[in-house]
MARZAMI-507178 format. One line per 10 residues: number of its first residue (from 1); their letters; for each residue x, y, z of N, C-alpha, C. Coordinates in nm, 3 decimals. Layout:
// residues N
NUM	A	X Y Z X Y Z X Y Z ~ ...
This chain:
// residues 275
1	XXXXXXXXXX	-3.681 -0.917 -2.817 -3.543 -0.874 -2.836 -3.488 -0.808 -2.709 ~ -3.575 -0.692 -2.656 -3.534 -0.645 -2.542 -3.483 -0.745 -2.386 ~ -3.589 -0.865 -2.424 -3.559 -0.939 -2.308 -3.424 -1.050 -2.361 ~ -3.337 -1.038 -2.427 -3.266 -1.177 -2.473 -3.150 -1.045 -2.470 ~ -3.135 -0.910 -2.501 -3.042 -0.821 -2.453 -3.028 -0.803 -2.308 ~ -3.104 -0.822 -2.241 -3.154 -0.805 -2.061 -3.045 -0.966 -1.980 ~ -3.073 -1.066 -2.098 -3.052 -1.154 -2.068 -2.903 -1.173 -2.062 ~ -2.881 -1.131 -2.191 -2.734 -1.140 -2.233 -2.646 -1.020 -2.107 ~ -2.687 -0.940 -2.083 -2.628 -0.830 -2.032 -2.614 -0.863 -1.819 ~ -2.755 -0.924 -1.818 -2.758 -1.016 -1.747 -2.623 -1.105 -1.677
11	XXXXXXXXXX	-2.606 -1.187 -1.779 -2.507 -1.288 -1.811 -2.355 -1.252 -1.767 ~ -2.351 -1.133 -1.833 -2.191 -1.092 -1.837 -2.200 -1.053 -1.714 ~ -2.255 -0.948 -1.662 -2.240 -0.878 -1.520 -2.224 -1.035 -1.402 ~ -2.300 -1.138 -1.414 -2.247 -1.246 -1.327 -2.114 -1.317 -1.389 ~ -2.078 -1.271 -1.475 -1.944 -1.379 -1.550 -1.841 -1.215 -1.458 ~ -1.868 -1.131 -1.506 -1.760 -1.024 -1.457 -1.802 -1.049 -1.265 ~ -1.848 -1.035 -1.210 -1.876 -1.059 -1.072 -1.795 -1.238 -1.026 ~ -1.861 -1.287 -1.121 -1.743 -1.448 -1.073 -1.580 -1.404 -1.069 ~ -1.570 -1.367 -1.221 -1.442 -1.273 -1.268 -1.298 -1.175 -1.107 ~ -1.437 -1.149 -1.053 -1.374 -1.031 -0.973 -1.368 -1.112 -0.814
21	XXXXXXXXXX	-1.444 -1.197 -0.789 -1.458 -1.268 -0.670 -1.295 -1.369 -0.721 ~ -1.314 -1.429 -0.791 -1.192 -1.477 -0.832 -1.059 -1.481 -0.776 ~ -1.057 -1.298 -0.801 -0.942 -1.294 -0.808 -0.877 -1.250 -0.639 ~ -0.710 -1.330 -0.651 -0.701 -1.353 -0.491 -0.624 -1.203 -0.459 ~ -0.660 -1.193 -0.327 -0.613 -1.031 -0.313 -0.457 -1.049 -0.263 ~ -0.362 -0.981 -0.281 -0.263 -0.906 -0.235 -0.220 -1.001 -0.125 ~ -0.120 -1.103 -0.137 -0.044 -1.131 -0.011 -0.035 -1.020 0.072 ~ -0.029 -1.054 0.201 0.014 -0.971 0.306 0.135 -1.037 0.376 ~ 0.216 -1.016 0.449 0.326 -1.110 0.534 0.314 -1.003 0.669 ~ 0.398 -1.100 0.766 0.431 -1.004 0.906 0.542 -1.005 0.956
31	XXXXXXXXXX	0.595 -0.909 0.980 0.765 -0.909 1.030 0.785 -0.868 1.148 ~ 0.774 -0.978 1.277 0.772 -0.952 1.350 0.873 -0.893 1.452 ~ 0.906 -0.816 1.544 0.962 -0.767 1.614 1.018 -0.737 1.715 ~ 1.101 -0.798 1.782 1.137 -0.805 1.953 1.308 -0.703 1.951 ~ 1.283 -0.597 2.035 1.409 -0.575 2.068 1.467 -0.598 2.227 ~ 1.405 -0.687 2.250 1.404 -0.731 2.421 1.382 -0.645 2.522 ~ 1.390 -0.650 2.626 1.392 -0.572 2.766 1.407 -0.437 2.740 ~ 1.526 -0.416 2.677 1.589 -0.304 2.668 1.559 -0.194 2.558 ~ 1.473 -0.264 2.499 1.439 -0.147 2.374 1.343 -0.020 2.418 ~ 1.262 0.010 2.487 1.165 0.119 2.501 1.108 0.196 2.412
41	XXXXXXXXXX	1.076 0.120 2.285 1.003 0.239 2.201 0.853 0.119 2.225 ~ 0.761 0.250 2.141 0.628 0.174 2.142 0.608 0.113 2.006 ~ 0.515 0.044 1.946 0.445 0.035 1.832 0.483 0.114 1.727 ~ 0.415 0.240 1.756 0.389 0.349 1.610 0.607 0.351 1.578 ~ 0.678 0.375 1.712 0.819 0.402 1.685 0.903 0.286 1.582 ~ 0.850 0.106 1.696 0.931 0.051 1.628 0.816 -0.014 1.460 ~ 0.726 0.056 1.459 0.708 0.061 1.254 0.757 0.149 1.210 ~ 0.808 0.283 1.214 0.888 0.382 1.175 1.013 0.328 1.159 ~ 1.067 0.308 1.251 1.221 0.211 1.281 1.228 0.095 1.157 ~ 1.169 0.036 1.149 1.230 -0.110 1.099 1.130 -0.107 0.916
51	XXXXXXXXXX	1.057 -0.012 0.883 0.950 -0.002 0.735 1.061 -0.028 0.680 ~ 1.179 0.054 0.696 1.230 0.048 0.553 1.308 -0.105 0.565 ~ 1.309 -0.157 0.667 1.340 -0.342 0.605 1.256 -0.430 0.588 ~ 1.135 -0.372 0.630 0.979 -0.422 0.589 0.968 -0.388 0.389 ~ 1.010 -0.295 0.390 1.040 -0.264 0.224 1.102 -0.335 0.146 ~ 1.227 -0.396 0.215 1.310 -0.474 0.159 1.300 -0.524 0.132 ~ 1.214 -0.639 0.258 1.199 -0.775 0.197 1.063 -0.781 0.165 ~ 0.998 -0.711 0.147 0.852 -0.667 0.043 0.901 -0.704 -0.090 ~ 1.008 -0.628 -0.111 1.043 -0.577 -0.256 1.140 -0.773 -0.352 ~ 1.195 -0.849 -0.253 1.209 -0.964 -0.291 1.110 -1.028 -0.278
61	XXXXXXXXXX	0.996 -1.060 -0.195 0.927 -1.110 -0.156 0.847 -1.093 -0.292 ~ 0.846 -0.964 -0.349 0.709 -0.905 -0.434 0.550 -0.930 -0.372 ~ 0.588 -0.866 -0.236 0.427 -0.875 -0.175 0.428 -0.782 -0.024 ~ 0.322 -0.716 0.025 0.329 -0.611 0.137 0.414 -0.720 0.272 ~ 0.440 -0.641 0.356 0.512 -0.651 0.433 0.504 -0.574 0.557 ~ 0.401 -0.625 0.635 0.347 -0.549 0.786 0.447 -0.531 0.916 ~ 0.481 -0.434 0.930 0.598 -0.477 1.116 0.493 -0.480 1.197 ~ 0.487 -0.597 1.302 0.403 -0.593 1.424 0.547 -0.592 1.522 ~ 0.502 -0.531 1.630 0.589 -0.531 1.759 0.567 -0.621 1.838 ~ 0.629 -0.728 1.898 0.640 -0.815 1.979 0.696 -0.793 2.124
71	XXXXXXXXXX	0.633 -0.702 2.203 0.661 -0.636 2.339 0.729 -0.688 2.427 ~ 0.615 -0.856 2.429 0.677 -0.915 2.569 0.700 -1.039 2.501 ~ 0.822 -1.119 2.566 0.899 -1.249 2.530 0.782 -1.353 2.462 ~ 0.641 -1.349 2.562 0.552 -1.469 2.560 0.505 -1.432 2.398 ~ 0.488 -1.295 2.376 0.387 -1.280 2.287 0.507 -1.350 2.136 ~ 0.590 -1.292 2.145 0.683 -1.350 2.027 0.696 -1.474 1.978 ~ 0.742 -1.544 2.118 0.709 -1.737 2.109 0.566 -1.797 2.035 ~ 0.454 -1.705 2.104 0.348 -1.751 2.094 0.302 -1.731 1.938 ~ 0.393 -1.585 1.866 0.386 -1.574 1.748 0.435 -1.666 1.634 ~ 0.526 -1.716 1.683 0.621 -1.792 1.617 0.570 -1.968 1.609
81	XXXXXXXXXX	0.544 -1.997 1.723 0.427 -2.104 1.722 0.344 -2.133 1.659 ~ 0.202 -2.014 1.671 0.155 -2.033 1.574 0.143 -1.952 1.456 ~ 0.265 -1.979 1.370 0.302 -1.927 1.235 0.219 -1.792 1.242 ~ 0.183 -1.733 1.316 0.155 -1.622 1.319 0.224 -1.505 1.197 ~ 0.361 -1.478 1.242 0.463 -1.444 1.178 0.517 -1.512 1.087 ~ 0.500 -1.445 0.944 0.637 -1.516 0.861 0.716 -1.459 0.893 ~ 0.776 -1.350 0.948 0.959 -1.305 0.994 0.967 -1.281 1.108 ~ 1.073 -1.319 1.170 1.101 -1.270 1.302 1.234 -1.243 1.276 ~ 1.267 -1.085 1.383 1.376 -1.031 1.392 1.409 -1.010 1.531 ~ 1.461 -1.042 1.581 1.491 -1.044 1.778 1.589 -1.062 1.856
91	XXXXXXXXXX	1.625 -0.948 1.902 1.673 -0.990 1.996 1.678 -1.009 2.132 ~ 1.645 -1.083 2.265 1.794 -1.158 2.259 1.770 -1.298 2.128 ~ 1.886 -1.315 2.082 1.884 -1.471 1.971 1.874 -1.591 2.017 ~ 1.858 -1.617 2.178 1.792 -1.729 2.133 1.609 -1.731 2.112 ~ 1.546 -1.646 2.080 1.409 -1.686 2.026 1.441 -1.719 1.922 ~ 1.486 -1.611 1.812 1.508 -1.703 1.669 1.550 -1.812 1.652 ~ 1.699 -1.857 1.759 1.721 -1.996 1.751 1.633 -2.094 1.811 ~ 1.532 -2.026 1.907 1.422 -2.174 1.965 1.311 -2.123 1.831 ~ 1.259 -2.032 1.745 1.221 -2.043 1.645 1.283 -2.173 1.478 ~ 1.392 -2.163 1.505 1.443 -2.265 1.396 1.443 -2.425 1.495
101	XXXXXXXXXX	1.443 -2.428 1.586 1.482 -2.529 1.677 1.370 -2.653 1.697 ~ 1.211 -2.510 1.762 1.098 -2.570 1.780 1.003 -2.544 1.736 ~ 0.976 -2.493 1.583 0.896 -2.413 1.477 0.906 -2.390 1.375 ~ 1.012 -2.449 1.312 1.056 -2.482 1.162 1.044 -2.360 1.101 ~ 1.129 -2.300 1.200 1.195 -2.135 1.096 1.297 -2.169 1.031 ~ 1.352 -2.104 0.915 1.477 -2.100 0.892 1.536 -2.001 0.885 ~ 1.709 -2.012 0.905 1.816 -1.917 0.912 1.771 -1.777 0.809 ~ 1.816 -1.655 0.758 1.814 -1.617 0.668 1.916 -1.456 0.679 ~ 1.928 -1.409 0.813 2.055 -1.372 0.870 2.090 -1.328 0.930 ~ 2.194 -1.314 1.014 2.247 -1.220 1.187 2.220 -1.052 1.062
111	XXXXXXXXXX	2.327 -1.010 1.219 2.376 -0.889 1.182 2.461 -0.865 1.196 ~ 2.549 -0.736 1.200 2.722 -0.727 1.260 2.709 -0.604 1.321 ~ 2.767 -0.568 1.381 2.886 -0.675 1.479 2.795 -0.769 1.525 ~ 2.865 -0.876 1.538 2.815 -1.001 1.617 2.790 -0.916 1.795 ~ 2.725 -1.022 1.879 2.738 -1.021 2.018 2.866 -1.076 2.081 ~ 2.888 -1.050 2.171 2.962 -1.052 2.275 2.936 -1.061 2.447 ~ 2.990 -1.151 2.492 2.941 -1.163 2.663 3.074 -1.039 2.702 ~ 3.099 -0.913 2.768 3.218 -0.849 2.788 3.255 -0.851 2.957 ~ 3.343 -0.933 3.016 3.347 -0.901 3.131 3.439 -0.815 3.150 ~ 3.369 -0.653 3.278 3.448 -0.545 3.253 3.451 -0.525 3.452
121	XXXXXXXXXX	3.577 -0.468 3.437 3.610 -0.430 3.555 3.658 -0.275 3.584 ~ 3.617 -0.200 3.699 3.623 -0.086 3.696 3.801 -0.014 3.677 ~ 3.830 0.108 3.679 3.974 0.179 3.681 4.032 0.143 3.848 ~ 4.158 0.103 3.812 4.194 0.061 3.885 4.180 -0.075 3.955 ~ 4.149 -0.138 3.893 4.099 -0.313 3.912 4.238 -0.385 3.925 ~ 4.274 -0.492 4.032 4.374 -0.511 4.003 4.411 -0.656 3.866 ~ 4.263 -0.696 3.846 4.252 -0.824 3.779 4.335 -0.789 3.650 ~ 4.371 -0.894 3.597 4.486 -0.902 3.477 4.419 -0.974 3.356 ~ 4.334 -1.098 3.406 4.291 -1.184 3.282 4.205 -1.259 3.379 ~ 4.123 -1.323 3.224 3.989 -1.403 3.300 4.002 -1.485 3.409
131	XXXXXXXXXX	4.110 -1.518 3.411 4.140 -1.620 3.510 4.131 -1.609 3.674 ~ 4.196 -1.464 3.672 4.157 -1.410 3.802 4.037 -1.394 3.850 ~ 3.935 -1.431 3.766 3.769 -1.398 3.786 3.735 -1.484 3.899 ~ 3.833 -1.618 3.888 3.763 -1.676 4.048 3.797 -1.677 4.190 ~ 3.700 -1.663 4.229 3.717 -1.651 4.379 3.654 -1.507 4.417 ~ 3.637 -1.419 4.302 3.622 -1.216 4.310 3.504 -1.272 4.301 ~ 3.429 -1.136 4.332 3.282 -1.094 4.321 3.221 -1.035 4.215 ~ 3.082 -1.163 4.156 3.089 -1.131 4.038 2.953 -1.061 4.030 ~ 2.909 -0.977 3.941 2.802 -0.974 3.933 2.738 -0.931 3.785 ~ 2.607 -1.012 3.764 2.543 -1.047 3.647 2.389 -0.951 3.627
141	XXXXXXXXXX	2.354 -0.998 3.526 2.228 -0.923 3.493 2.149 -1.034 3.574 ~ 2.013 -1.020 3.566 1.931 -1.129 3.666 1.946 -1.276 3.604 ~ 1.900 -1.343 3.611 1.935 -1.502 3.663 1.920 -1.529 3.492 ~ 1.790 -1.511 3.487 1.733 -1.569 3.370 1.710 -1.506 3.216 ~ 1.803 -1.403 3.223 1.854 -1.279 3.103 1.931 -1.377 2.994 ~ 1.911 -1.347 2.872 2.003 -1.410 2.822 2.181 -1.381 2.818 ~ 2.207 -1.255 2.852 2.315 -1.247 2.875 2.399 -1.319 2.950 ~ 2.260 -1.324 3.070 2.375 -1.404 3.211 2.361 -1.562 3.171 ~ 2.269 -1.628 3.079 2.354 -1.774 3.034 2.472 -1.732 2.939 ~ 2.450 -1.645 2.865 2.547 -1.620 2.741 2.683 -1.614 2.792
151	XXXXXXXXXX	2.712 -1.578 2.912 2.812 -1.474 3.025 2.861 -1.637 3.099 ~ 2.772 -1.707 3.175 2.756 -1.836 3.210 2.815 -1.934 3.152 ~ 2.778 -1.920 3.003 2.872 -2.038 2.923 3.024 -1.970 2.896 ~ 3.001 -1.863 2.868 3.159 -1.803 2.812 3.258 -1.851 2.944 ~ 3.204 -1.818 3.097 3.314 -1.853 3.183 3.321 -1.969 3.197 ~ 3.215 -2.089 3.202 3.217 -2.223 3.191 3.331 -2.261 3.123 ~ 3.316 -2.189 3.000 3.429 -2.253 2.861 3.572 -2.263 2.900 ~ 3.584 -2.158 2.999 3.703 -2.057 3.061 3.705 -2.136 3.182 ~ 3.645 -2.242 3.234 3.642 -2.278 3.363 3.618 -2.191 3.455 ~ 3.520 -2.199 3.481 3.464 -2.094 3.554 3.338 -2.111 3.585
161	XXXXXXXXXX	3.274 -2.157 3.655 3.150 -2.217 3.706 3.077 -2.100 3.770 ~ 2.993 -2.068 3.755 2.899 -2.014 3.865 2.869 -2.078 3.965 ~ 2.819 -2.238 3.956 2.765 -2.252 4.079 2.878 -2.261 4.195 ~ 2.989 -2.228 4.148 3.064 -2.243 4.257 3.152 -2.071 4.314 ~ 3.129 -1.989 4.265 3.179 -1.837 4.276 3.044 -1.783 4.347 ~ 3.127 -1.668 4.376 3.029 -1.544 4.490 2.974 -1.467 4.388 ~ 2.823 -1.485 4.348 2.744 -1.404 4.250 2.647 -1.332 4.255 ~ 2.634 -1.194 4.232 2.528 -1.134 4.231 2.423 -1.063 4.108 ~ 2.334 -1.089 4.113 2.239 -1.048 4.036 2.150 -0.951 4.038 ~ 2.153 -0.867 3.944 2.112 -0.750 3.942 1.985 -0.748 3.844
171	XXXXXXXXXX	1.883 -0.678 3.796 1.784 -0.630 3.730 1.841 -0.590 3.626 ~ 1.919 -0.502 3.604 1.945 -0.402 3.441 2.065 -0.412 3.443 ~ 2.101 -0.403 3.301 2.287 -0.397 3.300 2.366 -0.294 3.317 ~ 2.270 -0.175 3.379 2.275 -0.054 3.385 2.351 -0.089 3.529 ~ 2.311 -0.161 3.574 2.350 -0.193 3.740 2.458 -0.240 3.786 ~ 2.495 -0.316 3.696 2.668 -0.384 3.683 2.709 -0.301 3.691 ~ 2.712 -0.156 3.644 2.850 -0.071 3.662 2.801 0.043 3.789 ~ 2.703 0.004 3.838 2.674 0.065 3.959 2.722 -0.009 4.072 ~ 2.738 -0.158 4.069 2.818 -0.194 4.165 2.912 -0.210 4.167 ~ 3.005 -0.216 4.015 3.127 -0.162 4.028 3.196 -0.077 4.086
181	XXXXXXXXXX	3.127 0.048 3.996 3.178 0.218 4.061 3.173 0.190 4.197 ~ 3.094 0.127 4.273 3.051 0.135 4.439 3.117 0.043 4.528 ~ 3.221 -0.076 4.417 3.310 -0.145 4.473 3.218 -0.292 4.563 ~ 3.071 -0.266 4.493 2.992 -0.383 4.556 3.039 -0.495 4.473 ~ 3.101 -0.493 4.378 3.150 -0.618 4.331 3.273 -0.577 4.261 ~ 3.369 -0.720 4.200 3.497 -0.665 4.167 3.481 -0.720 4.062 ~ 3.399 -0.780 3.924 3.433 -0.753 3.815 3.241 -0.804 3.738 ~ 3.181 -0.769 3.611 3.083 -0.742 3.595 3.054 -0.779 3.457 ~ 2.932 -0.895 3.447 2.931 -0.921 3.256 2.826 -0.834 3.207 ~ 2.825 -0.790 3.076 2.747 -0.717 2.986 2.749 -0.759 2.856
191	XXXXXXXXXX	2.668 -0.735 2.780 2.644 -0.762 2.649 2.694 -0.647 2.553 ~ 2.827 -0.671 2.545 2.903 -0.568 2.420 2.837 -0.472 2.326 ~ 2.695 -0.479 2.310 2.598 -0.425 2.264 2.511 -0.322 2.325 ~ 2.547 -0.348 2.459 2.460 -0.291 2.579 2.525 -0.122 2.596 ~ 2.410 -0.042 2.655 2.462 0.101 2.699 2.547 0.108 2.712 ~ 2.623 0.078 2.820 2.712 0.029 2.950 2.813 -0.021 2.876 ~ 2.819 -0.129 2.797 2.957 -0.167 2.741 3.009 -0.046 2.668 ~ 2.911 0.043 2.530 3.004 0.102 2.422 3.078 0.203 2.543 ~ 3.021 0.260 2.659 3.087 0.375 2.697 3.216 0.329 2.840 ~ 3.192 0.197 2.817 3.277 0.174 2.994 3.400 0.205 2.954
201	XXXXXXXXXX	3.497 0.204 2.869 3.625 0.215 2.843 3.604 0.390 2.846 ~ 3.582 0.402 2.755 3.536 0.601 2.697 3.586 0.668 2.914 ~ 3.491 0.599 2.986 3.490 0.647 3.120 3.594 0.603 3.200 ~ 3.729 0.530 3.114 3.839 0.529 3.183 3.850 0.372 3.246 ~ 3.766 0.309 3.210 3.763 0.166 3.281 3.805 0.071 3.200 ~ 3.835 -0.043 3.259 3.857 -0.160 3.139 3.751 -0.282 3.129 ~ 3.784 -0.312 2.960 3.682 -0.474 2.937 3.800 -0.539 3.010 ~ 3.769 -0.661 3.047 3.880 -0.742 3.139 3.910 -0.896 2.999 ~ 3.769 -0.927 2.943 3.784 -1.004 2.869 3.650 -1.005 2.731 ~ 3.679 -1.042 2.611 3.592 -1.048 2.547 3.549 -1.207 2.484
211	XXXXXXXXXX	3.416 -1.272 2.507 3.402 -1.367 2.472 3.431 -1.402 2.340 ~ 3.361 -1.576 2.309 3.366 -1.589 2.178 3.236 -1.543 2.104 ~ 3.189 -1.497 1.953 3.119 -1.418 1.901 3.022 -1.503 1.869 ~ 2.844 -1.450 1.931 2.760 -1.519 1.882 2.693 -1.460 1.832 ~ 2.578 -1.472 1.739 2.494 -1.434 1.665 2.386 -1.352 1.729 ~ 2.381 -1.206 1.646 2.309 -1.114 1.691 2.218 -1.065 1.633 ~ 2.084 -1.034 1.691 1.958 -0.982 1.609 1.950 -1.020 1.502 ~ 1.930 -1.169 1.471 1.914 -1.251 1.371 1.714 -1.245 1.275 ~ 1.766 -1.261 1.156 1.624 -1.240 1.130 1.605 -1.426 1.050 ~ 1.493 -1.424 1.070 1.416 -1.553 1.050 1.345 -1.626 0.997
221	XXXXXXXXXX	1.278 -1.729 0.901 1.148 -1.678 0.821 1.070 -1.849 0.822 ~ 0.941 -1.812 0.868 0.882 -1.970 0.845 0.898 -2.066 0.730 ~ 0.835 -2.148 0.782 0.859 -2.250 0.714 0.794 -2.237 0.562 ~ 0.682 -2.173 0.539 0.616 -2.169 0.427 0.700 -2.091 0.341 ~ 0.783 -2.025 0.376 0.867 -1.907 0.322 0.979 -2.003 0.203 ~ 0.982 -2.017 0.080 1.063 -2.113 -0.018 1.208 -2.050 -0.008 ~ 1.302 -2.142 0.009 1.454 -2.129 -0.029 1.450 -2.026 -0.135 ~ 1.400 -2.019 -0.214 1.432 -1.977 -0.349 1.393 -1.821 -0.263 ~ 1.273 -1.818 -0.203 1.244 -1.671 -0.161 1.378 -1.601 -0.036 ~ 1.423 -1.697 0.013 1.479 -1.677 0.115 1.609 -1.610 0.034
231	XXXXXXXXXX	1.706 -1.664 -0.053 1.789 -1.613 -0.152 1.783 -1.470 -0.159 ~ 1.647 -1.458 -0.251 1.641 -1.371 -0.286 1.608 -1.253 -0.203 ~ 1.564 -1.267 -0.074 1.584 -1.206 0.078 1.681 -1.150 0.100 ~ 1.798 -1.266 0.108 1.984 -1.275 0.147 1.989 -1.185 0.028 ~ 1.980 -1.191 -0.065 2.057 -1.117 -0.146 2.014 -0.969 -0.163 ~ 1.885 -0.874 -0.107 1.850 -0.764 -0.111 1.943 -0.707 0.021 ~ 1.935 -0.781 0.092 2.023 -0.782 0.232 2.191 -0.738 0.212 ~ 2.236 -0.891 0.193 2.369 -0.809 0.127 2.409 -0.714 0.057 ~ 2.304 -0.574 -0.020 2.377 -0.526 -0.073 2.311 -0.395 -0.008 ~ 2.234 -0.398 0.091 2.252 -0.267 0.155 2.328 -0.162 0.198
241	XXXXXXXXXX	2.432 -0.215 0.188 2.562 -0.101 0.199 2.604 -0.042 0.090 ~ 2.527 -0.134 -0.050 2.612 -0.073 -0.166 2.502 0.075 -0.170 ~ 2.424 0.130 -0.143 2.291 0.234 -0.153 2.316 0.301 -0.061 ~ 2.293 0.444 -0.102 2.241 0.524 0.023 2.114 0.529 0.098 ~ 2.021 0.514 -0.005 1.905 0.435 0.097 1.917 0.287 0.200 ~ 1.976 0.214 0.118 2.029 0.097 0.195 2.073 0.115 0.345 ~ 2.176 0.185 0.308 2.294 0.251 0.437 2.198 0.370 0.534 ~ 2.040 0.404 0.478 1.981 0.458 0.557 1.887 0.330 0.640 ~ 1.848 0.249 0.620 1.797 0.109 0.645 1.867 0.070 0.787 ~ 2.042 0.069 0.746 2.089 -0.014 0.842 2.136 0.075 0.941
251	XXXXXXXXXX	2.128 0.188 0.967 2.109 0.307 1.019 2.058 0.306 1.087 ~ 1.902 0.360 1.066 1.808 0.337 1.161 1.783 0.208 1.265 ~ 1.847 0.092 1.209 1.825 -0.015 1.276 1.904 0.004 1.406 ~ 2.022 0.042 1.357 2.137 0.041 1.441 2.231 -0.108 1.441 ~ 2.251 -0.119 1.271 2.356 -0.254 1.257 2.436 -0.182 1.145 ~ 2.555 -0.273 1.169 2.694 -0.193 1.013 2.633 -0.293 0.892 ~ 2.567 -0.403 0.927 2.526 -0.461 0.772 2.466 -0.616 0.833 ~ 2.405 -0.672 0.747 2.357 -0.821 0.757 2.456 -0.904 0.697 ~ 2.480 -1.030 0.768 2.551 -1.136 0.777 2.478 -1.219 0.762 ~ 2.505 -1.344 0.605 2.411 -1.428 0.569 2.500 -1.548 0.605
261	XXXXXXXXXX	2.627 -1.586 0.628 2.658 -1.678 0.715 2.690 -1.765 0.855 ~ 2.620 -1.700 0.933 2.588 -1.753 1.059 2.519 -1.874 1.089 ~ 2.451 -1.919 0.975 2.378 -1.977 1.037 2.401 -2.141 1.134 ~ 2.527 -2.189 1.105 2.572 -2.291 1.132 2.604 -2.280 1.309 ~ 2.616 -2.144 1.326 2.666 -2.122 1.503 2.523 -2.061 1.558 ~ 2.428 -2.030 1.478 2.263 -2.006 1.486 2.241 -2.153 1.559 ~ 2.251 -2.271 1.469 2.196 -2.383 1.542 2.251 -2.428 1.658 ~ 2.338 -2.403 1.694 2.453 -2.459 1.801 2.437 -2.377 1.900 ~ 2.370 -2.279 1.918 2.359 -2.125 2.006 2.263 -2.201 2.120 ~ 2.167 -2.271 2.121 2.114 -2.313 2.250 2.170 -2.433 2.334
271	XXXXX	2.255 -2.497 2.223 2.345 -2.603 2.320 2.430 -2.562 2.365 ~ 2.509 -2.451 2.302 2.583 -2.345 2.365 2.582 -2.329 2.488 ~ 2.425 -2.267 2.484 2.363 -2.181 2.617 2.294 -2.287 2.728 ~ 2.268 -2.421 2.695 2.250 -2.535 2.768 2.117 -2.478 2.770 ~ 2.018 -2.489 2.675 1.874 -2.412 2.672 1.816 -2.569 2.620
């Protein structure tokens, strides 16, 4: 008897052990993170920064939701490649758009205010409108910034070629208004978003022109990620403003709210930019 109780007892402890191996653990996801060049926080800052939209879309998702920081340009691509990341949030936008382009992300939404290319000229400028931009001295962020294609196409559109104007290129956009003030150049593009743009007027100067509006710090989600989940994404999204926690979310980010219809000028953003 003792041995057919041994047996039986036996039995269950491997049926409860199959039982427990079984069972699958806890999705995890990753929401990855680029605030480009210009951001300067580390790791530990930007997971503090961005949890509570890691929460968010946890909370549609119904599954955890990790922020990794994506430092440098390569590491993001390389994330996005290999599906590393189910989310990406980044800016500058075109990674997300070479993410939907060459990695079968899909749309899921900007932010607002949109971007802007702003060409600004110092107090006392005698320029009037974009037009006067040719033939003056222009100067850009470095060559290969996304601003300065973003800046590139806006005057293109405007007729306005670079390869044919007097251009200079600078490192930081911090620098455009250093060669302004210094009269090393006579008018200067920035990203409406940038240091330098919210305060150039505040300091008595003028925007000279404001582009047309493209999609900013767009967020993203692989391919494995279902429509049906993506919805229900968009829709925790849109109503962040109605909450005060919400409205603490988009806060910290530093956006007035998410925009779930962009996505149609999302795809068009690298032919735009001739990328």
């Amino acid at each position: 008897m003792k041995a057919v109780w041994m047996t039986l007892i036996l039995g269950a402890c491997m049926t409860w052990t199959g039982v427990v191996r079984a069972q699958p653990q806890a999705q995890q996801l990753v929401l990855g993170i680029s605030e480009g060049t210009s951001g300067g926080l580390d790791h530990a800052q930007v997971i503090a920064k961005y949890q509570g939209l890691a929460e968010v879309v946890a909370r549609a998702m119904k599954a955890k939701v990790n922020v990794v920081f994506a430092r440098e340009f390569k590491q993001l691509e390389e994330g996005m490649q290999t599906g590393r990341f189910d989310f990406v949030m980044a800016r500058p936008s075109d990674y997300p758009a070479r993410g939907m382009r060459d990695y079968g992300y899909s749309y899921i939404a900007g932010t607002k205010p949109d971007g802007q290319c702003f060409m600004i000229v110092p107090k006392g400028s005698t320029l009037k409108s974009i037009a006067d931009v040719k033939g003056k001295r222009i100067v850009l962020p470095e060559q290969v910034a996304y601003m300065s294609r973003f800046c590139s196409a806006e005057l293109r559109d405007q007729g306005i070629h670079l390869d044919k104007e007097n251009v200079q290129f600078v490192r930081e956009q911090a620098a455009v208004g250093f060669y302004l003030d210094n009269k090393f150049a006579d008018v200067g593009a920035v990203a409406s978003y940038s240091g330098i743009a919210k305060k150039w007027e505040k300091d008595g100067n003028r925007i000279l022109h404001k582009s047309v509006a493209q999609p900013y710090f767009p967020l993203v989600a692989h391919k494995r990620i279902r429509p049906e989940q993506i919805k229900a994404i968009q829709a925790e999204l849109i109503a962040l403003p109605d909450s005060e926690a919400g409205k603490e979310v988009l806060k910290r980010i530093g956006i007035q709210q998410f925009d779930t219809g962009s996505e149609a000028r999302m795809r068009e953003l690298l032919k735009w930019l001739n990328i």
